[in-house]
N, C-alpha and C positions, 0 to 999 in steps of 0.2 A: 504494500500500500504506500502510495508517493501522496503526500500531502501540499496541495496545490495552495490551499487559502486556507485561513483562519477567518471564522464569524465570529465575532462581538455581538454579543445581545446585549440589549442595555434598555431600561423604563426609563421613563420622566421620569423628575426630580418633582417634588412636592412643589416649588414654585412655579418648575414650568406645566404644571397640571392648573395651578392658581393662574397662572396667566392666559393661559387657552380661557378657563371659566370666565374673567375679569378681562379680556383683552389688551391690558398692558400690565405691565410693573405694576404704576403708581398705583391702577386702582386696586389692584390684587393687596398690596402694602395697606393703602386706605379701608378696608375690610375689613385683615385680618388686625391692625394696629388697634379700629373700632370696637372692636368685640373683643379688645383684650388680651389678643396671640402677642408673640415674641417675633417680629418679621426679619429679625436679623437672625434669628435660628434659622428659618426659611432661606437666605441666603447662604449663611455659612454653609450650611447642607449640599447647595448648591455648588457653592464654587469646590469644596473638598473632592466634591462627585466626578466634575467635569476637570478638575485639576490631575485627580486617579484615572480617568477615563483616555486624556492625554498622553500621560506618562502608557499606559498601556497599550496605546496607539503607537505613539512614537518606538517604541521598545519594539514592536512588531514587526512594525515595516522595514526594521535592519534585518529580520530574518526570514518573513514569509507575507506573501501579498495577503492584504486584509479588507474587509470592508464591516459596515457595522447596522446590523438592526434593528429597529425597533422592535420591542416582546411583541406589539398588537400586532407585528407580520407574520407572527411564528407560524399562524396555521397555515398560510399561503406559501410560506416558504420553501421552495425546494432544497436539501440537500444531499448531499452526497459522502462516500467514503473516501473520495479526498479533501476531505476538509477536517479542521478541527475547531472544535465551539468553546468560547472564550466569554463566560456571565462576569458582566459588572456590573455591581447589583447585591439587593440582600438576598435572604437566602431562598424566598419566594420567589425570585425568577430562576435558578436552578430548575424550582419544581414546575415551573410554568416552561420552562425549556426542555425538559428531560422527555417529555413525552413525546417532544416531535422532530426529533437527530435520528430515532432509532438506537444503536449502540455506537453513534461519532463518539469519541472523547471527548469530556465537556472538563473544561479549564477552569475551577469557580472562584474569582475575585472577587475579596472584600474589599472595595473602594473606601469604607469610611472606618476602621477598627475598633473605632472610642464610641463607634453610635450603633452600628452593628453584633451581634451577640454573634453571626457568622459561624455555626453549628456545620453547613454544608460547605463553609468556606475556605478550604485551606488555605488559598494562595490570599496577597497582595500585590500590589503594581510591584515592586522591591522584586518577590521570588518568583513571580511565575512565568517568566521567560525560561526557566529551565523545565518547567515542566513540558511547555510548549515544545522545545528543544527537545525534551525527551518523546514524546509522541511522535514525531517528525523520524527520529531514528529508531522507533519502535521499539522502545526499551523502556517503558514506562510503567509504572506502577497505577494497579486500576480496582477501584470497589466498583462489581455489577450488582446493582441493586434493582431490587423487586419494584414494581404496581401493581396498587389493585385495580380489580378490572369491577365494572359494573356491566354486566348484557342482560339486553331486557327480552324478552320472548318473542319480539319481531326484528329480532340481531342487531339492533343498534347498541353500541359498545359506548362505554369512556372509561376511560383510563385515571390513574392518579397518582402521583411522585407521594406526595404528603398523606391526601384524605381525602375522601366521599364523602358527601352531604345529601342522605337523603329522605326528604322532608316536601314540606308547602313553601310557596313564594314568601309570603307574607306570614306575622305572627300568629294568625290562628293553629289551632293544633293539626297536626301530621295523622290522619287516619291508614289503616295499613294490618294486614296481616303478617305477624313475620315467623320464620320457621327457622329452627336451629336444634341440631342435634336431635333431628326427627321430634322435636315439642314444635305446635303450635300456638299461637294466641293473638288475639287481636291486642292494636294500642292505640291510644292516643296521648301523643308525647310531640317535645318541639321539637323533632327528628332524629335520627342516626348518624353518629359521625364514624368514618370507618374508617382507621388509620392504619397505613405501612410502619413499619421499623424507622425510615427517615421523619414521618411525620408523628411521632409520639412523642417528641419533646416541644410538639406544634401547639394547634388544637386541642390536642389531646389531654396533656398536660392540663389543660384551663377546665376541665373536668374532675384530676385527681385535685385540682388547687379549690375547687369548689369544696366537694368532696369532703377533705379537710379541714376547709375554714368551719363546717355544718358539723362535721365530728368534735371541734376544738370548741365550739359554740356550747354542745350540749355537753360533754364528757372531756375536760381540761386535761385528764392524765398523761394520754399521749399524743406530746405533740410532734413528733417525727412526720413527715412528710412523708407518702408514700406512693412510687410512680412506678410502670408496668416496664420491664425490659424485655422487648419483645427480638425476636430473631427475625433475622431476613425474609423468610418461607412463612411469614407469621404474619395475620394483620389482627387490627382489635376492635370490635365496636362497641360503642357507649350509644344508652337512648337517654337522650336529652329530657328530664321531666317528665320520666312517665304518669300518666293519670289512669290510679283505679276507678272502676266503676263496676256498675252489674253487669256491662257491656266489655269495657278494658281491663285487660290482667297487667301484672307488672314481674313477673318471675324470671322472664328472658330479655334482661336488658342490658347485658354485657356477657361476650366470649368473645375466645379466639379463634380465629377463622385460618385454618391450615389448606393445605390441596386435598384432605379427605372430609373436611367439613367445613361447608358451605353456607350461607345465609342467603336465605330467599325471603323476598318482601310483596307482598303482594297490595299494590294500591287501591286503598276504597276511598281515594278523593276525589268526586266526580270536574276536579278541575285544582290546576294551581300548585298540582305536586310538581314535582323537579327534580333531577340528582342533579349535582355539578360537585367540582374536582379543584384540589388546591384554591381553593379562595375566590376563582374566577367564578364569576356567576355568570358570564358571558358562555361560558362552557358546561353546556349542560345536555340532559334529555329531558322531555315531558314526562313525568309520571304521573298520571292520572288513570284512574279505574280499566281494568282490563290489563294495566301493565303489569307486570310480575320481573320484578330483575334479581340478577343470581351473584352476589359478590363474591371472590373469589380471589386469586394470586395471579395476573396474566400473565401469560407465556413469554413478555417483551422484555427487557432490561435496560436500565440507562448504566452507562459504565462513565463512572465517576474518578475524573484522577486522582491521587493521593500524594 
């Protein structure tokens, strides 16, 4: 494999999202200054990003031709296995990326170190021209990591680096029959979050952190924190608020989903259900009534440099 180009993927910056909504600067600044934000956090954020984003450009073009994305191109975007993928960005574009390289090498820089927690992000502009350098001579060290997959009964698919969300649009409750380890039962809860091994320290986490604060509320003795370590071939779902009733049960509202046990959800929202995948909401299926989706561990892999 001869690696012709490197892609940069990279999101807007929080201001240049404020300035699309507000049209310029000032008024984006006169908004948030109004309401009480910090706009020179807003800034500084900025210029650190495209100052990382520079250094990582320039760094490149000494060694392999490059050019640079925007994430909202990802699903249009064609690639190929001469290339290799270069995220600058938090660690949510990793997972907004991972799904649609196939297994390219993805390169993950933390452009901001002091503002980022960078959990998927080994490199910075500083080291990760060697990593690049190592992929290019095929000598490189690589985590393949899992997705899950959601497919619904008429094979439409999505995929997920982090987690599945699946639930209603809006805050009314999520109706649904779900099936695990041959148990059935109806719920209504504010949906299912289904996490990989990469996304447990995500989403996921803000469950066990709930979890805890309700256990430390009512019963003070232990306060240790308690979080799931799951393995690669593993994912975990949590239902979000389930509600008993003489209609809803609450018995099956967490396990772990391997390749020989599966979770099937069967929708009774006659509108406004949904899955969608890492955080995007743009990225979704319709789940409404008659749908039945099967979660599970997809066949696909993102190979992650190290």
């Amino acid at each position: 494999m001869s690696i012709e180009y490197a892609i940069i993927i990279k999101n807007k910056t929080r201001l240049e999202s404020l300035i699309e909504r507000f049209n310029t600067k000032a008024q984006a600044k006169f908004y948030i200054e109004r309401s009480g934000g910090d706009f020179v956090d807003y800034e500084r954020e900025h210029e650190i990003f495209h100052d990382s984003l520079s250094k990582v450009q320039r760094n490149l073009s000494a060694i392999v031709k490059n050019k640079i994305v925007e994430r909202g191109f990802l699903p249009s975007f064609i690639f190929n296995e001469n290339q290799v993928v270069v995220t600058v960005g938090q660690d949510g574009l990793v997972a907004n990326t991972a799904k649609y390289v196939g297994e390219i090498p993805i390169v993950a820089v933390n452009p901001d170190q002091e503002r980022f927690d960078g959990v998927l992000l080994p490199f910075n502009n500083e080291n990760f021209l060697k990593a690049v350098d190592d992929v290019m001579r095929n000598k490189y060290n690589s985590k393949m990591t899992s997705f899950a997959e959601a497919k619904l009964n008429d094979g439409q698919r999505l995929l997920a680096f982090n987690d599945l969300f699946i639930g209603a649009t809006s805050h009314v409750s999520a109706r649904y029959k779900i099936t695990f380890n041959n148990k059935s039962e109806e719920h209504s809860s504010s949906g299912i979050i289904v996490s990989t091994q990469s996304g447990s320290t995500g989403w996921l986490s803000s469950v066990f952190n709930m979890s805890f604060g309700i256990n430390k509320f009512i019963d003070n003795k232990d306060s240790s924190k308690k979080y799931v370590k799951l393995k690669d071939n593993q994912l975990m779902f949590a239902v979000r608020e389930p509600f008993a009733s003489k209609k809803t049960q609450i018995d099956t509202t967490t396990g772990v989903i391997t390749e020989r046990s599966k979770l099937i959800i069967q929708s009774f929202m006659p509108n406004n259900g949904f899955i969608f995948s890492d955080g995007v909401e743009s990225d979704f299926l319709n789940f409404n009534s008659g749908s039945i989706a099967t979660i599970g561990i997809a066949k696909e892999k993102a190979n992650l440099v190290i």
